[in-house]
N, C-alpha and C positions, 0 to 999 in steps of 0.2 A: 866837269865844269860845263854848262850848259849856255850856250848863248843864243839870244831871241834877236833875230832879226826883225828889221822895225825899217818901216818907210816913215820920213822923218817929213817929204812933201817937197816941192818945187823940184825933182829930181835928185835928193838927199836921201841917203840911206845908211844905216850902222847896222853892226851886232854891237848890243850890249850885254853883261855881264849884271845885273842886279840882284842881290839880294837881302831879304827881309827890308825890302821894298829902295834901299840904297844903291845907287850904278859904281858900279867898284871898278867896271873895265866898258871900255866904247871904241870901236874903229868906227869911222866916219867917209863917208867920199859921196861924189857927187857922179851922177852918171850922166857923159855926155857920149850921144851916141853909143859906142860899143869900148868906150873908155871909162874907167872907174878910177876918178880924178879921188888919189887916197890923200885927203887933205888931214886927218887927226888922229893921232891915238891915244889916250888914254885910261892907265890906272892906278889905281887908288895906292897909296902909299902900303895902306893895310895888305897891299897885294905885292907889292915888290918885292924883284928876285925873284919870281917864281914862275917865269917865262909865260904870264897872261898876254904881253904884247906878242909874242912871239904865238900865240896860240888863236888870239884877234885874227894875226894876219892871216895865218893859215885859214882858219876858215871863211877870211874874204876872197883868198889865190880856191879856194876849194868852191866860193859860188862863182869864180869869175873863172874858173875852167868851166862846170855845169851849164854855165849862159853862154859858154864862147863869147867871153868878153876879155879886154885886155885892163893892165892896171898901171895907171902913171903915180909913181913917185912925188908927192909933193910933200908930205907930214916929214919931219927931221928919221925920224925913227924910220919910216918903212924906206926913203930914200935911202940911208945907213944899213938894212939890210939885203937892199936888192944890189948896192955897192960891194957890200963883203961875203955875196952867197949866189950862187948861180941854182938854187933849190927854185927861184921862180923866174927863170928865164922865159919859160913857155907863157907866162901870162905878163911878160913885163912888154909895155906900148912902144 
């Protein structure tokens, strides 16, 4: 599963999941200073169960280690698993 990161503008950025031209998976956040405010995740129904969010986030904790940035909590989801997982303690704000 390949995802394209994508500057989205005014300091907004995602990796998305698209294919045959449809976005089936998106994390979302906004960067303020050396924080990566994770405000959204989503995907596609056609994707569920099949740990796409959980694969979203990794490779947002995977640019936000590479940038030495930190990542705050705010979407349901990635708040729920930096609650029930110390796997990204090193990048939580």
């Amino acid at each position: 599963m390949d995802f394209q990161y994508k500057e989205l503008g005014n300091d907004v950025f995602a990796y998305e999941y698209v294919q045959e031209g449809e976005k089936l998976g998106e994390i979302t956040w906004t960067l303020l200073g050396d924080i990566m405010v994770m405000d959204h995740t989503y995907v596609s129904d056609k994707l569920r169960g099949q740990g796409v969010a959980k694969k979203l986030l990794d490779t947002a904790a995977s640019y936000a280690r590479e940038n030495n940035l930190k990542m705050e909590a705010v979407c349901s989801y990635v708040v729920a698993v930096f609650n029930k997982s110390d796997e990204y303690n090193d990048v939580k704000a």
